[in-house]
N, C-alpha and C positions, 0 to 999 in steps of 0.2 A: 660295501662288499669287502671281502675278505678276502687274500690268496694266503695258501698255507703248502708250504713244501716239504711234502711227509719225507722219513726216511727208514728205508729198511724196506720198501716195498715196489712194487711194480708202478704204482700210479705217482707222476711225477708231479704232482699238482694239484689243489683240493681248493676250487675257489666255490665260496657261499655269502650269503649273508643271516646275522642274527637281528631280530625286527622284534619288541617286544618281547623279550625272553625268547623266542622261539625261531626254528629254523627254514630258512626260503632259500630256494635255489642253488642249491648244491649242485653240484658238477664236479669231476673228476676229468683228470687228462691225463692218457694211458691208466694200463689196469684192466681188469676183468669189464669191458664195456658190458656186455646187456647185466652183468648182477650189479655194478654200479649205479648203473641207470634207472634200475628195480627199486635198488635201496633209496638213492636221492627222490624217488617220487613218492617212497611209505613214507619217510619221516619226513614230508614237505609239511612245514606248518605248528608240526610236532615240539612242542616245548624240548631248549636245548636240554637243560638239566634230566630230560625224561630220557632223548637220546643217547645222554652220555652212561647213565646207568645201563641202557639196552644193551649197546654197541661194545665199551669199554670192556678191553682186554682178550677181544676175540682174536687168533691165531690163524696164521692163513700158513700151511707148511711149514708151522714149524719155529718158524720165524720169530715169535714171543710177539709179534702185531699184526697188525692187517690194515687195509686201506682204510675199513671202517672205524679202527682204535686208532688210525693216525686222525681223522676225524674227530673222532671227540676230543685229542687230543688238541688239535685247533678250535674245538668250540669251549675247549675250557682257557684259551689265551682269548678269545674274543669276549668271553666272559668276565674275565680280568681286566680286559682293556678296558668294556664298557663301563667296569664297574670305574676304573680312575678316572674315565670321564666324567661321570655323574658325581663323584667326589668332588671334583676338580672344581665344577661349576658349583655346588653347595656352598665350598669356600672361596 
């Protein structure tokens, strides 16, 4: 599992996890609850790299992010980290 502490936005907290490339159990704390809750259940499952081209760079008021682009923005450090894990163990 993953916590990830977006900034610039309403929701103070974005914990999920990445399981085979792909995304499970997303959850938000604070934020728009029922569109979050909406979103976490469409892309449940959803290859990350697929989410993050969806979601990245959407605008919520203005703002230049939104809970959703702090999102990808956490699934692309989760993506990094997994990758130096998998490095790590190679060598």
């Amino acid at each position: 599992m993953y916590q990830f502490q977006p900034r610039g936005v309403c929701a103070r907290l974005i914990n999920f996890d990445v399981r085979d490339g792909n995304v499970h159990d997303v959850s938000f704390v604070g934020g728009c609850n029922g569109n979050l809750k909406a979103i976490s259940k469409i892309i449940e499952g959803m290859p990350a790299e697929q989410v993050i081209s969806i979601l990245e760079g959407n605008d919520c008021a203005g703002r230049g992010t939104s809970c959703t682009d702090q999102l990808t923005q956490a699934l692309r450090l989760a993506i990094e980290d997994q990758s130096r894990d998998t490095a790590a163990v190679a060598n």
